[in-house]
C-alpha positions as CSV (number, residue, x, y, z in Angstrom):
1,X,0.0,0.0,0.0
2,X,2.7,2.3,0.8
3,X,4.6,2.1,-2.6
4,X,0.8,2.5,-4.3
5,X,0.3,6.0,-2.3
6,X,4.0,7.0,-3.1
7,X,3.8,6.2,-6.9
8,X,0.3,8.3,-7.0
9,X,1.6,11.2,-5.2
10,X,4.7,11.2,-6.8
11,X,2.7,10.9,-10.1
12,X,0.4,14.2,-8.9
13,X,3.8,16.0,-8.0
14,X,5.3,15.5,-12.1
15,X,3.7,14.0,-15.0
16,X,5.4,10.3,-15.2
17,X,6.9,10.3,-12.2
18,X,4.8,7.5,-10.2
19,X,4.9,5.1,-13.4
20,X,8.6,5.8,-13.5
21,X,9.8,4.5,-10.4
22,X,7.0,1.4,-11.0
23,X,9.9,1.3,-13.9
24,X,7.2,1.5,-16.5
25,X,9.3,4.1,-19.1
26,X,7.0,3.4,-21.9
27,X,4.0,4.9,-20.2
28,X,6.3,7.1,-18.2
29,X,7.6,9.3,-21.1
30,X,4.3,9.1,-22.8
31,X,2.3,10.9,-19.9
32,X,5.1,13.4,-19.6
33,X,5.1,14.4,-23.1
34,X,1.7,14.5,-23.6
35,X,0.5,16.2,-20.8
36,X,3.5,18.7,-20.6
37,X,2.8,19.8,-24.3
38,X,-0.7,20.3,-23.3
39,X,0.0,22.6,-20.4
40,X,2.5,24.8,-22.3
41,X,0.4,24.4,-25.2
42,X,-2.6,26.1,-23.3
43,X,0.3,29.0,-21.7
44,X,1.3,29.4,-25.6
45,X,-2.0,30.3,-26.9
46,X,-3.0,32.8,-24.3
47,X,-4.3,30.3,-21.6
48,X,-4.4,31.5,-17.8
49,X,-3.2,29.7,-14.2
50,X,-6.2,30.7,-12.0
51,X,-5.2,31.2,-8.6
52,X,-6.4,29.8,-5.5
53,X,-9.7,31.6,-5.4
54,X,-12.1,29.6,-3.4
55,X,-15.1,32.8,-3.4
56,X,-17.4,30.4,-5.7
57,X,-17.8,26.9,-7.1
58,X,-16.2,27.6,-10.7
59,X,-13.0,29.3,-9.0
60,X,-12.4,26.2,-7.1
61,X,-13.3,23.7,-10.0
62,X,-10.8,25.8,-12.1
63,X,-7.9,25.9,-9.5
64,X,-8.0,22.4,-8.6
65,X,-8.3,21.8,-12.9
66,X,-5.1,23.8,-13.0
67,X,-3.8,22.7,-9.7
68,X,-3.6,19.3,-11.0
69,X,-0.6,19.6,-13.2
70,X,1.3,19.7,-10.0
71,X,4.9,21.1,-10.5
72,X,4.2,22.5,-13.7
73,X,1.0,24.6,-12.4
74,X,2.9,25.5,-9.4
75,X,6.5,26.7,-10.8
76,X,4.6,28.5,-14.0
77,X,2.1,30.5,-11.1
78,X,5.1,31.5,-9.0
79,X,7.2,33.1,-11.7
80,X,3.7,35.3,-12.9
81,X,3.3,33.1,-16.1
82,X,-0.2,32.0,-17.5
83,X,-2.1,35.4,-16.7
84,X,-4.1,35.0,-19.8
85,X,-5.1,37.5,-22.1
86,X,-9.0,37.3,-22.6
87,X,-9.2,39.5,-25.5
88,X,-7.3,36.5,-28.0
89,X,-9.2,34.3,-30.0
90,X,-7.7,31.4,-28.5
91,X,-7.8,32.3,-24.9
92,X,-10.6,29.6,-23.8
93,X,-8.8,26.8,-26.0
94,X,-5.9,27.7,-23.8
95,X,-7.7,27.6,-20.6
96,X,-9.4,23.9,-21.6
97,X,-6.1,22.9,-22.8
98,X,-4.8,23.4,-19.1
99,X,-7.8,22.2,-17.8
100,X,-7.0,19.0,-19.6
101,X,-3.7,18.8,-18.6
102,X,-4.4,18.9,-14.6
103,X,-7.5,16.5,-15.2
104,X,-5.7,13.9,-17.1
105,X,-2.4,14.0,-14.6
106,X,-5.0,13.5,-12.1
107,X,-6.3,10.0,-13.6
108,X,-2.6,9.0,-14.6
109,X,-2.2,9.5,-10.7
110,X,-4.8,6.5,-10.5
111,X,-3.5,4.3,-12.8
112,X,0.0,4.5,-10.8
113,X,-1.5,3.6,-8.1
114,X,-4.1,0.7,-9.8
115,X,-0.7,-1.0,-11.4
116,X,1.0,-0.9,-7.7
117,X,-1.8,-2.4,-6.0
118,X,-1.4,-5.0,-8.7
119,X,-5.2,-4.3,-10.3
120,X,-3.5,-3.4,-13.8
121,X,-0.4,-4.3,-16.0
């Protein structure tokens, strides 16, 4: 149980990360890739980092969207990156690529810690 826990927070923490030290590389650089190109995909095109904002429901769904990405949501927000610029066209595909990004680390997250506990391959 304690390696399962470990691999999923590790895997919250930095896309890969838990399915790397479970030593699966394949799936390892995949979900790095993929989701890091998302998240700077979604800064690239305008996107914004919301801030912890818990004054209403959407703030908090949107932070903890965001918040998801872990390191990369975290280090980006600190430096004053991702402030978004609302008047580009592609400023809501920027947002929902972020969005994406935290979402999907989140259920890479699980499947660390399904393939520790020995539910998955």
């Amino acid at each position: 149980m304690g390696k399962a826990v470990t691999a999923a927070l590790l895997a919250l923490l930095l896309p890969g990360l838990g399915h790397a030290i479970l030593r699966k590389w394949d799936r390892a650089l995949v979900f790095l890739g993929a989701i890091c190109l998302m998240f700077f995909i979604g800064l690239h095109i305008h996107g914004r980092l919301f801030s912890p904002d818990f004054s209403d429901l959407f703030a908090i769904l949107k932070f903890i969207a965001d918040a998801g990405n872990g390191l990369l949501y975290w280090g980006c927000w600190l430096k004053g990156m991702g402030l978004g610029e609302p008047t580009a066209y592609t400023f809501d595909y920027g947002n929902v690529f972020i969005y994406v990004a935290g979402l999907l680390n989140m259920l890479v997250a699980v499947d660390a810690f399904d393939i520790a506990m020995g539910r998955k391959p």
